[in-house]
N, C-alpha and C positions, 0 to 999 in steps of 0.2 A: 577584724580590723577593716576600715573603711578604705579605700585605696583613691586618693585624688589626685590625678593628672592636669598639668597645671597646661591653661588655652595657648600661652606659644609655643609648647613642646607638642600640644595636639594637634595645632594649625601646620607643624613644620611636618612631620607625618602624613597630616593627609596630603600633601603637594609631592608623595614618594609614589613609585608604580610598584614598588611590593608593598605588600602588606606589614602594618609592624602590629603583634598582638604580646598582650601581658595578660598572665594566667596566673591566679592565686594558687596558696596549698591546693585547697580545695579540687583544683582543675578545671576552676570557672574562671571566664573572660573576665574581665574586670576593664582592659583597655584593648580598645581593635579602630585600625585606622582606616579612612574613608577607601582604602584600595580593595578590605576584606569584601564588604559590598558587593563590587567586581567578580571576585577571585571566587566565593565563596556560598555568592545567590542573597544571603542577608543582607539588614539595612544593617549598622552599627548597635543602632537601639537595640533589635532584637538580638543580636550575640553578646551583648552584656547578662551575663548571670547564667550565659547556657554552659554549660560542660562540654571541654574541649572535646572530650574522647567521644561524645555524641556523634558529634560531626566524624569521625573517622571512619573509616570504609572497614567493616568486622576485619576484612585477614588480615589488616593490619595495625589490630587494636595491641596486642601484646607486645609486640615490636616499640611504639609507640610508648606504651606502659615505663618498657625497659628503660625506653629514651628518656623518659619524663625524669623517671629515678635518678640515672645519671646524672642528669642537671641540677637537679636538686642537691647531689650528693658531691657539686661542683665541679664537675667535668662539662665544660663547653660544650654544646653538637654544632658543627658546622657540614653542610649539605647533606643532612639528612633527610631521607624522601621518605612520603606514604603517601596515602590516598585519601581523599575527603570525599561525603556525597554531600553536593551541592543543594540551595532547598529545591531547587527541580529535578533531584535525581539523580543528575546527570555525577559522573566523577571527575574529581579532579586532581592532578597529580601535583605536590608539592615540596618543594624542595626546600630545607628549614635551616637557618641556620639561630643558634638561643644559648642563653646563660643564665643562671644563676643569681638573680641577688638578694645577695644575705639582709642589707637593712632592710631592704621595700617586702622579701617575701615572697619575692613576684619571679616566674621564667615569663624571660625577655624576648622574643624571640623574631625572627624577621621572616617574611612566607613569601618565597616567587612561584607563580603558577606555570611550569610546566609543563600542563598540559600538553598543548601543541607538538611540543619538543619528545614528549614521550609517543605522542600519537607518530609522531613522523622516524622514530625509530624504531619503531615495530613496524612501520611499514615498508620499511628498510630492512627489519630485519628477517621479515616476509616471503621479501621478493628476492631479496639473496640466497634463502632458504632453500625456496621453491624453486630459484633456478639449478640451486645445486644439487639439487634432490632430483631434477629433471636429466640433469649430465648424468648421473651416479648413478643410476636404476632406466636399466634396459627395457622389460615389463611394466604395463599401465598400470598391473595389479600392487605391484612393489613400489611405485612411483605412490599410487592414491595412501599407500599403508604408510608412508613417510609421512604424506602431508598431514593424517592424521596427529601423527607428533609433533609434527609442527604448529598446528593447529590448536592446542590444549598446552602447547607454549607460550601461543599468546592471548588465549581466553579460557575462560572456563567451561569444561566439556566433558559430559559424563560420556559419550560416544558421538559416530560421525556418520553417515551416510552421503556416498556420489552415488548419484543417479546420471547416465548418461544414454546419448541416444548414438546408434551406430549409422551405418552410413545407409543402411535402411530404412531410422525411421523406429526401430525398434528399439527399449532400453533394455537397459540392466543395470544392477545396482550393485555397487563395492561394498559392504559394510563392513567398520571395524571398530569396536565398542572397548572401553577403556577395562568394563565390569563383566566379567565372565558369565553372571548370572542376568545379563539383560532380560526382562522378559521377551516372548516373541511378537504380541501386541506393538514393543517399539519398532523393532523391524518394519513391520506394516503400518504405523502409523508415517515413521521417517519415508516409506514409499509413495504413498500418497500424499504425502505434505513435499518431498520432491516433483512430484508426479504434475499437484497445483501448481507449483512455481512455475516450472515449467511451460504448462499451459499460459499464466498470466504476464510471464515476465517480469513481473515484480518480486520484490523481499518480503516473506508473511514469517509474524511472529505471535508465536501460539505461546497464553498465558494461562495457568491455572485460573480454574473457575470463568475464562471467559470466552467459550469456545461458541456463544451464539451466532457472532458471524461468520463462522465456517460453515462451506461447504457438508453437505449432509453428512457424505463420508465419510470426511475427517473427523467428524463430530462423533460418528457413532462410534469408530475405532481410539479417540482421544480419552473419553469418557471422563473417571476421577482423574484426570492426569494431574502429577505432581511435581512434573519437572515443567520448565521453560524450554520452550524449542523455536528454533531460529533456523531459518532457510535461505539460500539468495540462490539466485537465477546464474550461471555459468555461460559468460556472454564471448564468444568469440567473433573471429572478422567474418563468418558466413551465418551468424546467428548465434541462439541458444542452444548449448549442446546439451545442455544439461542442468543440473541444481546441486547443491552442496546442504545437506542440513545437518545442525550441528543440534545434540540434544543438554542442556545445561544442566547442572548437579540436581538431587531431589533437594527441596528446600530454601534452593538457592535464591538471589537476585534476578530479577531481571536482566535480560541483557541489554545496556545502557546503548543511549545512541553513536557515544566515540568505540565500542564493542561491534556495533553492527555495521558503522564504517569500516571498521578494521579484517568484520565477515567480509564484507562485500569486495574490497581491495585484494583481499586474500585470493576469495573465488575469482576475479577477472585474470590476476595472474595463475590462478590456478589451470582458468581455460585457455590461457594463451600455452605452458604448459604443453597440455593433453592434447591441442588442434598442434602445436608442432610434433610430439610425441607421434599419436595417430599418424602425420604425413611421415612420420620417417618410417614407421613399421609398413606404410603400405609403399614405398618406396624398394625399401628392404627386401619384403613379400613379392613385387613384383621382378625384382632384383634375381632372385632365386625360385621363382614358382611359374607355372605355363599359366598366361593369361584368362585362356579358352578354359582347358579342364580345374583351374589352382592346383595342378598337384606337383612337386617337385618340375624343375627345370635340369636340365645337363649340365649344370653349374652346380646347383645343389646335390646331384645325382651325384656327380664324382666326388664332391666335400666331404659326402655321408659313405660313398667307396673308398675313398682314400682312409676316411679312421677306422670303419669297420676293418680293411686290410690291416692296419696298424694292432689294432685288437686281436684280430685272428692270430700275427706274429707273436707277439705280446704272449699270449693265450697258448699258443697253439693247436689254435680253435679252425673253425670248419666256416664256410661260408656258401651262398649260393645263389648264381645269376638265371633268368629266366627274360628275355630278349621275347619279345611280343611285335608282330605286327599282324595289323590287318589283311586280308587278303581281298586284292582288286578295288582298295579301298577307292581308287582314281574313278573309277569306275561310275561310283553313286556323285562323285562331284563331278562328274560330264554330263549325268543323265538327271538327278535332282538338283544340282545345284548346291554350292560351296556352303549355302544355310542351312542346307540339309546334313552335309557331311559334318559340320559341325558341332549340330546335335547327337550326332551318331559318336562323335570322337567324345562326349563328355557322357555319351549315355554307356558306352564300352566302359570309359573310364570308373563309373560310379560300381557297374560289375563287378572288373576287378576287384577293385576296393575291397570289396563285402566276398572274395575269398583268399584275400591275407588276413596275419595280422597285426596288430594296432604297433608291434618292433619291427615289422618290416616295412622296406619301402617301396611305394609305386612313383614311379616317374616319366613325365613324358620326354621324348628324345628330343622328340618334334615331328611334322608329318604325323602319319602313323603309328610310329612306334615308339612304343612302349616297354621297360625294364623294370621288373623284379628283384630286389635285394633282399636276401634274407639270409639274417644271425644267427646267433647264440647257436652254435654248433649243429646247423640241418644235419639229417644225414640223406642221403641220395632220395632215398624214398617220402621225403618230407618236399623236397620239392616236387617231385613227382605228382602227389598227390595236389600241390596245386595248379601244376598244368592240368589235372583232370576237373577240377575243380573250376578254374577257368574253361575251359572247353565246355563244361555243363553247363555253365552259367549264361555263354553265349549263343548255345541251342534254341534256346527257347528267340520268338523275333523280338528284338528291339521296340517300343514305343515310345515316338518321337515328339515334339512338342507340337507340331500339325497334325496330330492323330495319325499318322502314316506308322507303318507298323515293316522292317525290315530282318532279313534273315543276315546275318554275318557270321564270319569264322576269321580267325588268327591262326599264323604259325607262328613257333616258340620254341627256341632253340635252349638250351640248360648247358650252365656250363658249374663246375663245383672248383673250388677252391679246398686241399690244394693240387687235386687230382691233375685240372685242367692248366694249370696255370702257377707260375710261383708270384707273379710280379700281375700288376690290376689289368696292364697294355694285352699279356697272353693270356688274361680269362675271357676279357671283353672279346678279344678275337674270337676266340674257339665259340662263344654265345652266339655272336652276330653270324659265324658259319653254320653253327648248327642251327639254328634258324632259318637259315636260305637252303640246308640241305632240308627241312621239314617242309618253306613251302614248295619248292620243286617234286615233293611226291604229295601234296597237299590235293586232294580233289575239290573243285569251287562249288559251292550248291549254289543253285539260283536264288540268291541272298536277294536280289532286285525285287521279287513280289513273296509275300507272305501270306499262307491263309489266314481271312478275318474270322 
């Protein structure tokens, strides 16, 4: 049947800012008013005779299907949403309200484009996300694996890759992939397609089959690629820290350009984010760690004594202190100089280190000296063995960052818990005394010159 729309009900239509469209059985246009045009990318002429569900955006073809049924089956839709692709691609978000009628045959239906209105609530709902995800998660690591979820909330993402650069200059990459069986190829292609962003500071989006103007690299690692991959630059207030690339489903769409506004919004709060995050960790870090060597501070020192004590009660477990200091260390900052001694207090430090381990703790007092914590039920002779271990370690001379090459020695007083002490005030004492009984019998070797 023929459907004729009579010129002042058309004229009155096209003077509306929504769209009014009439859709036969069939599911072809038969009336669309001069706002579809607009709303939709077509002129009127060409959407007469095309097939609505054409025009719909696939995941929301069945949804859609149901809706139609319903109308037909005379139940009204009033603000019903899906998605259109427009004839440039682009999507558009639509809000319906339609009915039914039985003489003409016809769903009646009225279309406002909310686009905009959908883009600005995801951007919203973004940036709420991401802040909250920024309060909630301590770790950058925990922090980046939220925004992944948040991120495949608002777009479509077979996986995610950050790429960031630390305060050297160096990166490293987060990845967390939605598909367990990613291959490893994505990894390294999401590295290097961060890696370019990066570099260029622009948004690059790599499409199936059109990988001629990339970069060599990316080209050889992209190969038969069959996903869409999307990247933006991660721009904060002292630059680019980094890139965000998101990898799109296999067989999927393009990502549209209201999707890659939506990447891009995403990543600026993302890096506002991570540059506050990072200032608070190294705030934190500095907060509780010695400047010169990074290794614990006497703030952290007693945090990590105070629960180990708690444990030991708890447990009735064992613990054990070992009280370090250098000998005449004054000595090399009178005669070489505070830049010298410096390097001397981070180059002892790194000794140590390498004879605990990775559950014990080293920290510095300050000055000189240095303290040893160590868990999980030592028994006398386990500390022991790292005063010896330490003393070994520092026999050999020092090499300094000026080529300078010195002999040093420490005394180290050991105190056990809960031999020495019941309470942390009477271990720390009896440590810090047997330490100054060790260097008063301590003999000094001429640490000042070293054979070369």
């Amino acid at each position: 049947m023929k459907h004729k729309i009579s010129a002042p009900v058309a004229s009155f239509t096209d003077l509306l800012l929504d769209a009014v469209c009439m859709v036969d059985v069939h599911g072809r246009f038969v009336f669309v008013s001069a706002a579809c045009e607009r709303i939709f990318g077509y002129t009127q002429e060409e959407m007469i005779g095309m097939l609505m569900l054409d025009l719909v955006a696939p995941a929301d073809r069945q949804r859609t299907i149901a809706a139609a049924q319903a109308i037909m089956n005379g139940h009204a839709q009033v603000h019903f949403e899906n998605r259109y692709i427009r004839k440039d691609g682009r999507l558009a978000h639509i809000m319906w309200s339609a009915r039914w009628s039985a003489t003409d045959q016809l769903r009646v239906a009225v279309a406002r484009d909310i686009t905009v209105l959908k883009q600005a609530q995801a951007k919203q709902a973004a940036l709420y996300a991401i802040a909250e995800a920024a309060h909630a998660t301590e770790e950058l690591p925990a922090l980046l694996q939220r925004i992944h979820q948040i991120v495949c909330e608002l777009l479509p993402a077979g996986g995610l890759m950050v790429s960031l650069q630390d305060e050297h200059g160096q990166h490293f990459h987060h990845a967390h992939h939605a598909q367990e069986d990613t291959p490893a190829t994505h990894a390294a292609l999401a590295s290097l397609l961060c890696e370019e962003v990066q570099r260029n500071g622009r948004a690059l989006l790599i499409e199936p089959g059109r990988l001629a103007s990339l970069p060599p690299a990316l080209q050889a690692v992209a190969g038969k690629l069959l996903e869409y991959w999307l990247a933006v630059p991660l721009q904060a207030s002292r630059g680019i820290i980094g890139a965000l690339a998101l990898q799109g489903g296999q067989g999927g769409t393009a990502y549209t350009e209201q999707e890659q506004d939506l990447l891009q919004f995403v990543a600026k709060q993302l890096a506002i984010a991570i540059e506050r995050k990072q200032l608070h960790n190294r705030m934190r870090f500095m907060a509780m760690h010695d400047e010169l060597t990074r290794l614990p501070n006497r703030r952290l020192f007693h945090d990590r004594l105070q629960t180990a004590f708690a444990r030991a009660h708890r447990q009735d477990g064992r613990l054990s202190l070992l009280f370090i200091d250098l000998n005449r260390f004054k000595l090399i900052n009178d005669h070489y100089g505070h830049a010298c001694g410096d390097l001397l207090l981070q180059a002892v430090a790194g000794r140590i280190l390498d004879c605990i381990r990775e559950t014990d703790t080293l920290a510095r007092l300050g000055g000189d000296e240095f303290v040893v914590l160590v868990e999980n039920n030592p028994m006398p002779m386990d500390a022991m063995l790292i005063e010896q271990k330490i003393h070994a370690a520092l026999a050999t001379p020092l090499r300094l960052g000026d080529g300078r090459r010195l002999r040093i020695s420490v005394s180290i007083g050991v105190a056990h818990f809960p031999e020495h002490g019941e309470n942390m005030q009477l271990l720390l004492r009896h440590a810090d005394r047997a330490m100054y009984v060790s260097k008063s019998r301590s003999l000094t070797p001429d640490y000042l010159h070293a054979p070369e």
